[in-house]
N, CA and C of each residue as an Amber inpcrd file, in Angstrom:
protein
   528
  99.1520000  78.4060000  87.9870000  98.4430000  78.1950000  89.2390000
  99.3360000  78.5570000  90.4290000 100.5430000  78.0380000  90.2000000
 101.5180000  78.1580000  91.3300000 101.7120000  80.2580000  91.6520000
 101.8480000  80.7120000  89.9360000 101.7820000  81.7450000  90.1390000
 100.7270000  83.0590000  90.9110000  99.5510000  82.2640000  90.6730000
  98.9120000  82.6590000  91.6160000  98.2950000  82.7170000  92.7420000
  98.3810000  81.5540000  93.4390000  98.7790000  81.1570000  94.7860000
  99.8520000  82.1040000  95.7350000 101.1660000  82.4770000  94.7930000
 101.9270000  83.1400000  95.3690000 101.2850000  84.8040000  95.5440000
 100.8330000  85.0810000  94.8900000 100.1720000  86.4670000  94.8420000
  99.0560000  86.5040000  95.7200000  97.8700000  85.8750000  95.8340000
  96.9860000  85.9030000  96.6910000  98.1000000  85.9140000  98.1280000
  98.9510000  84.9760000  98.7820000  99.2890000  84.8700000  99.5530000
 100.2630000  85.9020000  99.8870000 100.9610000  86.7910000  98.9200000
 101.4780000  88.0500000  99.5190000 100.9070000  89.2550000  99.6350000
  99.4000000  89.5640000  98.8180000  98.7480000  90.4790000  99.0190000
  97.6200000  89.4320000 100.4580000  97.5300000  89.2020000 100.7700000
  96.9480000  88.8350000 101.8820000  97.6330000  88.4520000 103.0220000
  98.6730000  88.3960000 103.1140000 100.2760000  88.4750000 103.9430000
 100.1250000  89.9260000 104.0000000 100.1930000  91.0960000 103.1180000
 100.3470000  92.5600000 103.2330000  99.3120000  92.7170000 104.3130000
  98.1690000  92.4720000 103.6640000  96.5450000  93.1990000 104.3010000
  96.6200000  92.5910000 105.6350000  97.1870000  91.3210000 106.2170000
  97.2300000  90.8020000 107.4970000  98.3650000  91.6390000 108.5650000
  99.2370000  91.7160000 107.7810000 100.1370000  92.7640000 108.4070000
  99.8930000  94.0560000 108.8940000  99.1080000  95.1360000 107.5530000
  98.6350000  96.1280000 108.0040000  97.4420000  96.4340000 108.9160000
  96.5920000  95.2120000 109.2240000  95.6260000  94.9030000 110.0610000
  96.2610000  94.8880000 111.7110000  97.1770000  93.5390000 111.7510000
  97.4080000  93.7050000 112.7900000  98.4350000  94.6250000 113.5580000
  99.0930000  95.5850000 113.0270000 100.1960000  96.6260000 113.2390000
  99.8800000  97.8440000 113.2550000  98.4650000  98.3170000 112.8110000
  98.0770000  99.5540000 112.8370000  97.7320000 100.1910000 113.5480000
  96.9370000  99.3760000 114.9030000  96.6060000 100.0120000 116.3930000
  97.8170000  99.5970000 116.6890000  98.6720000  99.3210000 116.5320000
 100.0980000  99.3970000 117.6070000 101.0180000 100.3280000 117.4580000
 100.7450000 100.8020000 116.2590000 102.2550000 101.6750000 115.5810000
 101.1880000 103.0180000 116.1600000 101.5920000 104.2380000 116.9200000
 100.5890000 105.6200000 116.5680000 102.2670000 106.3790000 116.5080000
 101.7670000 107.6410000 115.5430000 102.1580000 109.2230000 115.7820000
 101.5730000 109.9550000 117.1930000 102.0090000 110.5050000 118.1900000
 101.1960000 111.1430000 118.8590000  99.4750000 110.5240000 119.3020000
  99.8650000 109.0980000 119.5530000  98.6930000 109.0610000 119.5130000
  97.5750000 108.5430000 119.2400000  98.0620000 109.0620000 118.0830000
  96.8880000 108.6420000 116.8530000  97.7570000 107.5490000 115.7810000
  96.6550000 106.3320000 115.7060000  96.7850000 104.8520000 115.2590000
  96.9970000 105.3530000 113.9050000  97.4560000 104.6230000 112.8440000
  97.8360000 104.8120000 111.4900000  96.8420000 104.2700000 110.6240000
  96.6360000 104.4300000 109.3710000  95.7950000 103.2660000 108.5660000
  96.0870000 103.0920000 107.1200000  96.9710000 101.9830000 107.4070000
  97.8890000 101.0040000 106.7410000  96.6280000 100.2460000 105.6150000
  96.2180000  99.7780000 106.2720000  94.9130000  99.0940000 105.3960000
  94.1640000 100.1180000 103.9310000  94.4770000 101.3650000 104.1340000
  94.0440000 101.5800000 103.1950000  94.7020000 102.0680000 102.0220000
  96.3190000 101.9730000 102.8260000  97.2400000 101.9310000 101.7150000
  97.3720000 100.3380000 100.8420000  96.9970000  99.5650000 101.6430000
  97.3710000  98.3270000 101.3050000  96.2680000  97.5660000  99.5820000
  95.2080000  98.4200000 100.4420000  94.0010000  98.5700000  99.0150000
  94.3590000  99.2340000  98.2440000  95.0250000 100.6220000  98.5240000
  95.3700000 101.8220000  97.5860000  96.4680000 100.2610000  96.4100000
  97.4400000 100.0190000  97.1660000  98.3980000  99.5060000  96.2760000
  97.9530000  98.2020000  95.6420000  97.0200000  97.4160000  96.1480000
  96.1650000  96.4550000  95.4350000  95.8480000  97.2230000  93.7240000
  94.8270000  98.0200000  94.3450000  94.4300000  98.2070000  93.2260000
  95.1360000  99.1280000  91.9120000  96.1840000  99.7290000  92.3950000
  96.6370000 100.3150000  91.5230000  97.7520000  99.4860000  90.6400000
  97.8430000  98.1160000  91.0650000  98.8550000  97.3260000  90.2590000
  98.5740000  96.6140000  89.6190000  96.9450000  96.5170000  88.7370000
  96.5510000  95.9330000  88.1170000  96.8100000  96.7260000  86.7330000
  96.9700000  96.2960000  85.7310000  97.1540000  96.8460000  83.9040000
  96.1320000  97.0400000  83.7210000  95.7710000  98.3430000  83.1740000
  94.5090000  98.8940000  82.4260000  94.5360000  98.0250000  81.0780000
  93.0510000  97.7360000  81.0350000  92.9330000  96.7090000  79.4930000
  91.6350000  97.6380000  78.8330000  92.5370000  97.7550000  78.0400000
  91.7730000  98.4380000  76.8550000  91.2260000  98.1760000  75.3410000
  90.6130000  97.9560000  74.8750000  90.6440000  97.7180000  73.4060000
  90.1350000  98.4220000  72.5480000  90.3700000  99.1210000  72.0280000
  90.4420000 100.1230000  71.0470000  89.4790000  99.8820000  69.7140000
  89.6200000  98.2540000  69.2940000  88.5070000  98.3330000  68.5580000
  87.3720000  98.1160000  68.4880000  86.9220000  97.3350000  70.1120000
  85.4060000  97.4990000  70.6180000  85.3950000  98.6640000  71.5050000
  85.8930000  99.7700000  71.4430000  85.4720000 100.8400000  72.3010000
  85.1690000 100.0880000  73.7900000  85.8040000  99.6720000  74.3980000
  85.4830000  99.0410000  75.5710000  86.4390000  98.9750000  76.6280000
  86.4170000  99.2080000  77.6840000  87.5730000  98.9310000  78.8800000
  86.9300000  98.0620000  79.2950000  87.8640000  96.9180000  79.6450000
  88.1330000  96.0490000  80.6090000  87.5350000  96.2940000  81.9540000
  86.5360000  96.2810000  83.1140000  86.4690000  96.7180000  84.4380000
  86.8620000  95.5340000  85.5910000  87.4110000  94.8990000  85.3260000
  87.6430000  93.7450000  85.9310000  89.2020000  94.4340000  87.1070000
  89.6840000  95.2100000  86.7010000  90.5040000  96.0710000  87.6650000
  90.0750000  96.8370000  88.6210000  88.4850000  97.0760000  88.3950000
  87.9150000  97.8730000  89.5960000  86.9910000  97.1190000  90.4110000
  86.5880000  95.6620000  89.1950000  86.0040000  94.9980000  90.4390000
  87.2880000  94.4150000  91.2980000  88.5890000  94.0070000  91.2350000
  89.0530000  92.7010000  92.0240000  89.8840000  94.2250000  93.2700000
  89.6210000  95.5030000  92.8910000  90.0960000  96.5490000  93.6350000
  89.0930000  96.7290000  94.9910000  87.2670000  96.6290000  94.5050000
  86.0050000  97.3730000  94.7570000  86.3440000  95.4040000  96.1510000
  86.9330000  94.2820000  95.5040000  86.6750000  92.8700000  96.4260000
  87.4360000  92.8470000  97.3780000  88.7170000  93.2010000  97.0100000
  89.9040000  93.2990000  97.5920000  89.5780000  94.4480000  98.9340000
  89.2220000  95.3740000  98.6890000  88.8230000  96.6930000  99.8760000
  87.7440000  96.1300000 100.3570000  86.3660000  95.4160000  99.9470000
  85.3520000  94.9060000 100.9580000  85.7100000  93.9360000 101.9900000
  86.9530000  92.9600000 101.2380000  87.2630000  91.9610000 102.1190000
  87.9730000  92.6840000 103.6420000  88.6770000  93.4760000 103.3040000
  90.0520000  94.3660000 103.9070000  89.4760000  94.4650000 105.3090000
  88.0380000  95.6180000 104.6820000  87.6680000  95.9450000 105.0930000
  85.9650000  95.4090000 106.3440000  86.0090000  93.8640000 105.9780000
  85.2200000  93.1020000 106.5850000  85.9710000  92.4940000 107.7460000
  87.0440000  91.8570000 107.3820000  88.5960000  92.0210000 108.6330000
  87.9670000  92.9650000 109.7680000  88.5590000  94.2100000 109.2900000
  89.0690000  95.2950000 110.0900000  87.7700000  95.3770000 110.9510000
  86.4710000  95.4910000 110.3680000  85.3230000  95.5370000 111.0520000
  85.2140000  94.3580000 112.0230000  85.6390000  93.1220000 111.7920000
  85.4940000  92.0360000 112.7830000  86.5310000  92.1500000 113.7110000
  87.2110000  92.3300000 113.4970000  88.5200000  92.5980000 114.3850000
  88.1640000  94.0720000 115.7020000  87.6860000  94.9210000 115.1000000
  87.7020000  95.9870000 115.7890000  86.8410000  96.2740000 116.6780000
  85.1400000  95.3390000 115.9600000  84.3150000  94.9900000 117.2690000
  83.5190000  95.8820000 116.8930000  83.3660000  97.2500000 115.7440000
  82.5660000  98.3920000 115.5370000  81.1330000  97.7410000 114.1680000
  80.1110000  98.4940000 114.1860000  78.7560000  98.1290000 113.5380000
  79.6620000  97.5520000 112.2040000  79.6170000  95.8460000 111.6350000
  79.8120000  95.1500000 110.5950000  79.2830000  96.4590000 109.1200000
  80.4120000  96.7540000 108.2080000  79.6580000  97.2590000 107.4420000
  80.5010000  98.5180000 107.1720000  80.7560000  99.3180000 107.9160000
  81.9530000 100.4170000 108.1250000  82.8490000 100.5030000 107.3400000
  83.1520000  99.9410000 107.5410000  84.8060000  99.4190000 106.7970000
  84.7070000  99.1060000 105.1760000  83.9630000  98.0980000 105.3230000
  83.1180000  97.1820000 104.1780000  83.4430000  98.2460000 103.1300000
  81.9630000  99.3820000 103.5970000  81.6820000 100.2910000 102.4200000
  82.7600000 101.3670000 102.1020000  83.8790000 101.5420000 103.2710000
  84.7620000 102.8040000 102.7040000  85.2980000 102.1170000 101.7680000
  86.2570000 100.8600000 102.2950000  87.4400000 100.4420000 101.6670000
  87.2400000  99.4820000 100.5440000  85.8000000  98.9380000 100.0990000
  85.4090000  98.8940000  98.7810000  85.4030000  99.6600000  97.7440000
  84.6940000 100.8030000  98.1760000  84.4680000 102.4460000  97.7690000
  85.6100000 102.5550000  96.6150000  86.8410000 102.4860000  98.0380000
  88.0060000 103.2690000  97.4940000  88.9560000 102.3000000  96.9050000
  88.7620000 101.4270000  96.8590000  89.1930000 100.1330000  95.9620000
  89.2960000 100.5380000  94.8480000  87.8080000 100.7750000  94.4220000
  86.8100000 101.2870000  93.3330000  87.5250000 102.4410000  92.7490000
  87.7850000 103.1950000  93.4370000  88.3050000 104.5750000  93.2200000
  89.8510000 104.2640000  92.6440000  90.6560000 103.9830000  93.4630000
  92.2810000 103.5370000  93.5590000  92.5240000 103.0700000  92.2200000
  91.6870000 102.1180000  91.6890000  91.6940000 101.6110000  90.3790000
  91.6360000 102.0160000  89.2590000  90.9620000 103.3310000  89.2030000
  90.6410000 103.9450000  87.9710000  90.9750000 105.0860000  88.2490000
  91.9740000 105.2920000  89.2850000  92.1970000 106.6780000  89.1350000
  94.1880000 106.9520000  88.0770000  95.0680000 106.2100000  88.7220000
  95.5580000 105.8340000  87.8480000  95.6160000 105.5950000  86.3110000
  94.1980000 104.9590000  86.1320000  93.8890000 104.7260000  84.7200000
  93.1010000 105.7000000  83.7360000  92.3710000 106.7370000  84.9150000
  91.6110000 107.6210000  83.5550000  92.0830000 108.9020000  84.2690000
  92.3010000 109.2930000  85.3610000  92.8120000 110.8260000  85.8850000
  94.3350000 111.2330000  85.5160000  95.4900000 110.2000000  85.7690000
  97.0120000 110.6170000  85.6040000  97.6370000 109.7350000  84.6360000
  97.8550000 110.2240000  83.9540000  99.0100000 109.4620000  82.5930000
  99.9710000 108.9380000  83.3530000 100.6200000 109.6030000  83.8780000
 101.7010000 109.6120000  84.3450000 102.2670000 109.7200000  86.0310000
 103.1000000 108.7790000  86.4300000 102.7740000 108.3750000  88.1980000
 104.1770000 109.1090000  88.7920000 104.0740000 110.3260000  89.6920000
 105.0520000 111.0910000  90.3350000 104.7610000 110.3300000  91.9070000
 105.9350000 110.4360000  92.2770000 106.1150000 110.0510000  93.9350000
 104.6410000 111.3140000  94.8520000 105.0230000 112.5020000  94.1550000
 103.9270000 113.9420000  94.6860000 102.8870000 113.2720000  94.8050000
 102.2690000 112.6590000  93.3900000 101.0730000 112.3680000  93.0760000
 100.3370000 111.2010000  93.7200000 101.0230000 110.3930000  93.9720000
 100.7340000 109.3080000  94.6370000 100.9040000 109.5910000  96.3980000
 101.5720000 110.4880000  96.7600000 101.4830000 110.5660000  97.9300000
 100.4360000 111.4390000  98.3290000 100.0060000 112.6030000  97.1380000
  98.6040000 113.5330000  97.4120000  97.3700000 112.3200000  97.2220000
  97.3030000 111.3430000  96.3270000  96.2980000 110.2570000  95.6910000
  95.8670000 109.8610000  97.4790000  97.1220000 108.8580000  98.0170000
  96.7130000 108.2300000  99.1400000  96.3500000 109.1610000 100.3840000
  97.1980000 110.2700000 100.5810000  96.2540000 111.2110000 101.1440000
  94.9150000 111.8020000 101.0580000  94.2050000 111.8220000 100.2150000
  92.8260000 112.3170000  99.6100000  92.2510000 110.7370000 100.3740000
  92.8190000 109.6020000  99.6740000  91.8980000 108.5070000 100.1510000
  91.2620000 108.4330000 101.3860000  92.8250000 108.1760000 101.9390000
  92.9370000 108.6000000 103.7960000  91.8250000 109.2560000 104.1120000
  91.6470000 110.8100000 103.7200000  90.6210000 111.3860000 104.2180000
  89.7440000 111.2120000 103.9840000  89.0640000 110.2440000 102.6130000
  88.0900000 110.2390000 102.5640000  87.4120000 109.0650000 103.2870000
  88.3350000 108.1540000 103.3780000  87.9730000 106.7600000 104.3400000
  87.6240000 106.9640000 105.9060000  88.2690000 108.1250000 106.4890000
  87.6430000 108.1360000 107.6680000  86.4540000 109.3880000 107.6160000
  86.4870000 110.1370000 106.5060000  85.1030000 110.9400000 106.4000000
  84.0910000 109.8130000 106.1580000  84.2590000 108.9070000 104.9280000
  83.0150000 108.0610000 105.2190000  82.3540000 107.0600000 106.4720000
  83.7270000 106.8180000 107.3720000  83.4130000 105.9610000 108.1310000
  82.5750000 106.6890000 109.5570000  82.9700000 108.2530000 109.2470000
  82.5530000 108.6170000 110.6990000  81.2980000 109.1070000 110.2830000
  80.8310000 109.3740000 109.3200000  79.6690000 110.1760000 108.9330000
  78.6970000 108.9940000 108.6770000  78.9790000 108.0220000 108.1590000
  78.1330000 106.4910000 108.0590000  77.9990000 106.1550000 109.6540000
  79.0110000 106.0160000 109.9850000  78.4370000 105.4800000 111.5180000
  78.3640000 106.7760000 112.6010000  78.2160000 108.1220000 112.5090000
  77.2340000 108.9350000 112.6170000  75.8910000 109.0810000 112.6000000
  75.4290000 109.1340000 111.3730000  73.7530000 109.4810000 111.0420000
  73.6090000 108.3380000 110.4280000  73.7090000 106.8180000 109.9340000
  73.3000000 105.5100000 109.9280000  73.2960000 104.5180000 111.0980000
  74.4790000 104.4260000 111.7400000  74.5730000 103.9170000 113.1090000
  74.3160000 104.5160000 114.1110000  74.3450000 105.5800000 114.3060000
  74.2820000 106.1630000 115.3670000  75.3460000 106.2880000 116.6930000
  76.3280000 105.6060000 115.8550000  77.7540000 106.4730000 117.0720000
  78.2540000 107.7060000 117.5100000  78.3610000 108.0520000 118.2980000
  78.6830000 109.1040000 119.3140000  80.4490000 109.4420000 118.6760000
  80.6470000 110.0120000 117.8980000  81.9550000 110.5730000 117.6100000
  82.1140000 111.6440000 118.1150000  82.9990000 111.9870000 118.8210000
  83.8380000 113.0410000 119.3390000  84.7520000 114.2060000 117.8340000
  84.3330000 115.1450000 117.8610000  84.3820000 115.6520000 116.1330000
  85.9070000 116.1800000 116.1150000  86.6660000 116.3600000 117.0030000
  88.2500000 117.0830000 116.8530000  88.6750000 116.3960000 116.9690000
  88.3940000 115.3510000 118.0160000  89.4080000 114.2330000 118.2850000
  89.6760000 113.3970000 116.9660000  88.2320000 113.1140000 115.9520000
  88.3450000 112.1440000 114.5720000  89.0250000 113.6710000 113.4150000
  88.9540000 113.4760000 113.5950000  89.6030000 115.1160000 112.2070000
  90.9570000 115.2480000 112.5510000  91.6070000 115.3050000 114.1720000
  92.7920000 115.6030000 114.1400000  93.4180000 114.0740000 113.5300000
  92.9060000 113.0610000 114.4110000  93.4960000 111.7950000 113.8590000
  93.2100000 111.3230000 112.2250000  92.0860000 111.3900000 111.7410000
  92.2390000 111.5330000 110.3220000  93.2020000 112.3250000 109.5300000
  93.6490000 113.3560000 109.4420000  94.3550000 114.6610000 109.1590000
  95.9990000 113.8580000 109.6520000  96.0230000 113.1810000 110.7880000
  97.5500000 112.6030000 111.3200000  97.5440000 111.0670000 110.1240000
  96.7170000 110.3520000 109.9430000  96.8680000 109.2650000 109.3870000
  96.7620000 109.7960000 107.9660000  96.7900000 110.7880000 107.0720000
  96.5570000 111.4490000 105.9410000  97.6810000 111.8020000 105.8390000
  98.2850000 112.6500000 106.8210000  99.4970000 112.7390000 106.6520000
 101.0530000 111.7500000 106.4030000 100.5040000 110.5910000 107.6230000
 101.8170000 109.8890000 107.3020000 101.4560000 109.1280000 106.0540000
 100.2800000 108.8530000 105.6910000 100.2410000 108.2170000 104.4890000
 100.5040000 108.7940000 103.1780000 100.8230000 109.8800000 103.2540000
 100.9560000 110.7660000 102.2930000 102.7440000 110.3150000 101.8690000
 103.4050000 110.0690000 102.8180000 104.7700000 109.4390000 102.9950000
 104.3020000 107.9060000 102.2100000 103.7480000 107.0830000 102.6770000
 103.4280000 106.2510000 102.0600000 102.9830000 105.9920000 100.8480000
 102.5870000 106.8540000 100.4250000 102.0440000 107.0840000  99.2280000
 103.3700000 107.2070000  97.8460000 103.9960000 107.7960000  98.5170000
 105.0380000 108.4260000  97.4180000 106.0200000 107.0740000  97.1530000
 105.8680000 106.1280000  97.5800000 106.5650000 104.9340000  97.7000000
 105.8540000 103.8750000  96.8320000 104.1350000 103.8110000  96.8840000
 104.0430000 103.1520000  96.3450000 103.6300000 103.5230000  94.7100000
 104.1260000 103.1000000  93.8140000 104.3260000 103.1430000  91.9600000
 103.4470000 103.1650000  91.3860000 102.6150000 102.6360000  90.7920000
 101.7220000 102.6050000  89.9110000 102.1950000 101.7900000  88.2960000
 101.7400000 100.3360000  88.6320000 102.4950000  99.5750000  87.5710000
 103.3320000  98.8900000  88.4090000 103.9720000  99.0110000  89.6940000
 105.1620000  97.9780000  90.2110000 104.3020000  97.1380000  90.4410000
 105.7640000  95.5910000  90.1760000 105.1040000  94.2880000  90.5550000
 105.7120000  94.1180000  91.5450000 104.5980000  94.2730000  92.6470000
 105.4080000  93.4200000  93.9710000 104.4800000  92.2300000  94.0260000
 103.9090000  91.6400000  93.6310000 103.0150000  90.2440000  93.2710000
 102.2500000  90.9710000  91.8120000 102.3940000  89.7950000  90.6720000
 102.0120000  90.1480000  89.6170000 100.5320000  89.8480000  89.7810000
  99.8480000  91.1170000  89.2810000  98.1650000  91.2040000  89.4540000
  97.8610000  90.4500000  88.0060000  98.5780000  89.6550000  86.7910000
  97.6980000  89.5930000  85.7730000  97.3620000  88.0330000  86.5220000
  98.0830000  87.3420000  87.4460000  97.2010000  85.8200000  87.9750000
  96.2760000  86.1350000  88.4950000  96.2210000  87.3480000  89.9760000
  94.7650000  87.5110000  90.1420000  93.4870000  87.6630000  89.6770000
């Protein structure tokens, strides 16, 4: 119990951190997004469970990945003041994604790979967010201004990426 107390409270210590530091820290500019590294590394530090003699995987790594990114991402939406929901659906999404990509796309985890992985995310988190609250919400996006800053937060996360492992315990995911 104790053990997992400590884990909830440092992956939610992380996600509070990258929440509140991300409009403060910019490149040129343009704000960073920490939060979706923070899901990226959630979910990729859970153990693939497999069993071989019921032909069956375990999915319980893509749901606490798919909870972990809705929550993240229900934060970030309250915090930021933009249509509830945004956030929600990228950084669930890619929860979803983060989790099983590790487990059925790459055997094997290179610093490259993980820094191209969280880059792809990156872009795809602010492609979903601007195109959802585009033609569902109806926000007024400015189209160079979101592409250059997507493309800048893709990039430094791509640095970020190569850092985080696949399999490291920085809070052990088997209490969660």
């Amino acid at each position: 119990m104790k053990k997992k107390l400590v884990a909830i409270v440092v992956w939610v210590s992380a996600a509070s951190i990258a929440i509140l530091f991300q409009p403060k820290i910019t490149i040129f500019d343009f704000p960073l997004n920490l939060t979706i590294a923070v899901v990226y590394a959630f979910a990729i530090m859970a153990p693939p469970l497999h069993s071989a003699s019921m032909s069956f995987t375990d999915v319980s790594a893509e749901i606490r990945g798919s909870a972990f990114g809705a929550f993240i991402g229900l934060i970030e939406d309250a915090m930021s003041g933009t249509i509830p929901g945004l956030n929600v659906l990228s950084k669930g999404l890619l929860g979803f994604v983060s989790s099983i990509i590790f487990r059925d796309l790459f055997s094997q985890w290179t610093p490259l790979i993980g820094g191209i992985v969280l880059s792809v995310l990156t872009l795809l988190d602010g492609l979903i967010v601007i195109l959802v609250g585009t033609f569902i919400a109806g926000i007024n996006i400015s189209g160079m201004s979101a592409i250059s800053m997507i493309f800048m937060q893709a990039l430094t996360n791509f640095f970020i990426g190569c850092l985080i492992k696949s399999g490291q315990k920085i809070a052990s995911m088997k209490y969660l």
